[in-house]
N, C-alpha and C positions, 0 to 999 in steps of 0.2 A: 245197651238199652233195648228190651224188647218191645216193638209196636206193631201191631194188627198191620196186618197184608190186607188188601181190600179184597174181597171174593172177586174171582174169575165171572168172565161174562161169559154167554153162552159158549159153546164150543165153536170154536172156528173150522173154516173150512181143512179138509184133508190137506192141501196139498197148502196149507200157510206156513207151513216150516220153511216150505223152499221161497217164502217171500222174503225179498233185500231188510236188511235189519234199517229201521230209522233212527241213525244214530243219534241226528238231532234232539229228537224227542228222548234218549234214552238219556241225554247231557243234563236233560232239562230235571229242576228241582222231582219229587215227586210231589203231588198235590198233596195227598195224603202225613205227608210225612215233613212237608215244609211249613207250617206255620206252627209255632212255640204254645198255642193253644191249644191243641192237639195232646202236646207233649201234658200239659196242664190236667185235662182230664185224666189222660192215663195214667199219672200221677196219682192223684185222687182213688180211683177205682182201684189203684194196688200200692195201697200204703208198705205195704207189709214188705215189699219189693227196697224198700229204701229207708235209709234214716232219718225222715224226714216229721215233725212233728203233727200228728192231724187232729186238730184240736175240734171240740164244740162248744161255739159262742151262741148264747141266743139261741139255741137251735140249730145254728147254720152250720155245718162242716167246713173250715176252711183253713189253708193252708198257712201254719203260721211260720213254717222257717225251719230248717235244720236246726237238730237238738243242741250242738253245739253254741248255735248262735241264740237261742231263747236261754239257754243257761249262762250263757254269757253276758246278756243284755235285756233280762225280763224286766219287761214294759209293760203293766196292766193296762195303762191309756192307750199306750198306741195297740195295743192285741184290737180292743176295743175300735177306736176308731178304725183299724183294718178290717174288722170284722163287718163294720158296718158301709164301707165300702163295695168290699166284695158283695156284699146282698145283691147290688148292681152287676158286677161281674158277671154273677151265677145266674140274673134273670135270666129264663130262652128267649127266643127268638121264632113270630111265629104267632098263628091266634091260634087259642082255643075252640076246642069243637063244640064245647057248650059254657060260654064266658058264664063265670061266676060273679054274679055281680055282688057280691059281700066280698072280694078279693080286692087288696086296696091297690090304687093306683100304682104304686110302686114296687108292687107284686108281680103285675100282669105282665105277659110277655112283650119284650117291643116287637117293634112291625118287621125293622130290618138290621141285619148284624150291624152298618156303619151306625146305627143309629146304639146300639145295645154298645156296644166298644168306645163311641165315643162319651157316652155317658160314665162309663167304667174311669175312663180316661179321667175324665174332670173332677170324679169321686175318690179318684185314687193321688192324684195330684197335691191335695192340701196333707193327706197324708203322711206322703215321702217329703213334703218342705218342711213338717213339722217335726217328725218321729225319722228322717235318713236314719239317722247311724246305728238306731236300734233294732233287734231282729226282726220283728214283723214291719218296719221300717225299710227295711231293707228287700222282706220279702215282699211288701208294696211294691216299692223300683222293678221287684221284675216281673211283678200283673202291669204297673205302667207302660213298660217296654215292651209285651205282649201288646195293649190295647194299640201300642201308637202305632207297631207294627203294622196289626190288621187294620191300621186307617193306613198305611202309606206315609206313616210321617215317620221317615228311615232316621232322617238325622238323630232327633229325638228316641228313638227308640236305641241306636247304638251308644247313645250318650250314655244310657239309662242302664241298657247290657252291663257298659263298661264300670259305672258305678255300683253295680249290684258287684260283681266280678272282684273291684277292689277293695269293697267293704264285707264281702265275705270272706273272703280267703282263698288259699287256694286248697283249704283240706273240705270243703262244705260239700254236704253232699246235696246241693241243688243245681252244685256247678255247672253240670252238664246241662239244664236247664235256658241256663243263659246262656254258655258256647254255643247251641244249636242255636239257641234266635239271633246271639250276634251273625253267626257265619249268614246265617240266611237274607239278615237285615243287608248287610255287608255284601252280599250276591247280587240280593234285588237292585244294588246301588250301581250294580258294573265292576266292583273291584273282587275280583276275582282272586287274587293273589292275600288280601289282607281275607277273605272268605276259606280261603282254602289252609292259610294259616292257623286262623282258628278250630277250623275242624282239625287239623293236624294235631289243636292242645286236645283236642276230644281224647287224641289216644293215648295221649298221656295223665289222663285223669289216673288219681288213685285207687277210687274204687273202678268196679267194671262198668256199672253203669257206663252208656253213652261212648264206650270205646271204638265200638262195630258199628256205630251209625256216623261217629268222626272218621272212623275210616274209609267207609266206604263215599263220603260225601268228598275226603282231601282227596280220595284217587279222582272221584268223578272232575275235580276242576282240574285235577292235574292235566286226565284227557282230555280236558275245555281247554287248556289251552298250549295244547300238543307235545306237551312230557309225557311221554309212551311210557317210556323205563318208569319214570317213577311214581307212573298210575298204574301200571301193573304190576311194582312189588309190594305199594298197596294191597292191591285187590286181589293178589294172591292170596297175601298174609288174613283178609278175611276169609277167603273159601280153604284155607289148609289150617290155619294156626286150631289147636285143640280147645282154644280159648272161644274160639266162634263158633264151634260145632253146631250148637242149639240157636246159631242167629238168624232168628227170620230173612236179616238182610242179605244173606251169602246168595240166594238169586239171585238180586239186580248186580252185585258183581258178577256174577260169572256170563249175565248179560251183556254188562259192561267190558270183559274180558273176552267174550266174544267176537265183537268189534274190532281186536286186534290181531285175529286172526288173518 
């Protein structure tokens, strides 16, 4: 899975190479790179990148599910009632520089993400109790388990992972989608070893999508919790194998691989 590196901040001093590495911090999740919402938008922005269906309802672009599973399971009501969920989802976050006041209530941006996420939450809710089993049903469960994420309600969100996970299959190409939020749901919780498992299934996805970000996330807990050996033949296999040439991520491994110098 390809995802934006954040730009470099100014140039640091000359002689910061020869500062001690903090491994602590290099252990820790990336911000950038740890919340399942993230993954969501660049989703979105590169349809073309994956199988995945990008429908317009009403006008709204939103994600209704790998092709497999809307062929599988097309649902006019539930597309709809997802569709009309997400409208919440996709509000920003934030005021405008010059409020329109012809823009309806439920247009406007909310004030603060907990408050934009848990409204997603509550709209996306009657959804998956009604339409689970059906594809946009399904692809509800895992806007759900994103919102409940970014509130901090892990239980619930790995419930919801696990649910999407066993009602897609294991050939869907969103899979990777829900691996990354469980592992990280699953980190943010302490268990570390059921976290670094599921990044492990990352790299064994079918397609490539989300191989190189499973990987590099199963060595990083490996080295969390002092498997040397079997974090670095991880993070070898991302900076050497021919398969990650073009992966953004093969920096923080070789960061990461630094450390065991």
């Amino acid at each position: 899975m390809v995802m934006k590196i954040k730009p470099k901040k100014d140039a640091e001093p000359a002689d910061a190479a020869d500062a001690p590495v903090d491994t602590k911090q290099l252990l820790k999740e990336d911000e950038f790179l740890s919340v399942t919402g993230r993954a969501f938008d660049w989703l979105q922005h590169n349809s073309g990148k994956v199988t995945a269906a990008i429908a317009a309802v009403f006008g709204v672009a939103i994600l209704l599910g790998a092709v497999s599973l809307v062929q599988k399971r097309s649902n006019n009501a539930a597309s709809l009632d997802l569709s009309t969920a997400l409208k919440t989802y996709h509000r920003p976050v934030g005021t405008m520089p010059s409020p329109d006041t012809t823009t309806p209530v439920e247009e406007q941006p909310f004030a603060t993400a907990k408050e934009k996420y848990a409204a997603a939450r509550d709209a996306l809710k009657p959804v998956v109790e009604k339409h689970g089993s059906s594809g946009p049903g399904l692809v509800g469960t895992l806007y759900l388990a994103d919102c409940e994420a970014h509130l901090g309600e892990l239980d619930a969100a790995i419930d919801h992972y696990k649910k999407f996970l066993t009602g897609a299959g294991g050939t869907d190409s969103l899979r990777f989608l829900a691996l990354q939020g469980l592992g990280h749901a699953q980190e943010s919780k302490g268990d570390l070893k059921a976290a670094g498992a599921t990044f492990e299934d990352m790299t064994k996805l079918e397609g490539k999508m989300g191989r190189d970000y499973g990987t590099l996330h199963a060595g990083r807990l490996l080295l969390a919790q002092g498997d040397k050996d079997g974090a670095k033949k991880l993070l070898e296999k991302l900076t050497k194998d021919k398969e990650f040439e073009t992966s953004a991520l093969k920096t923080r491994a070789e960061e990461l691989l630094g450390t065991l110098q």
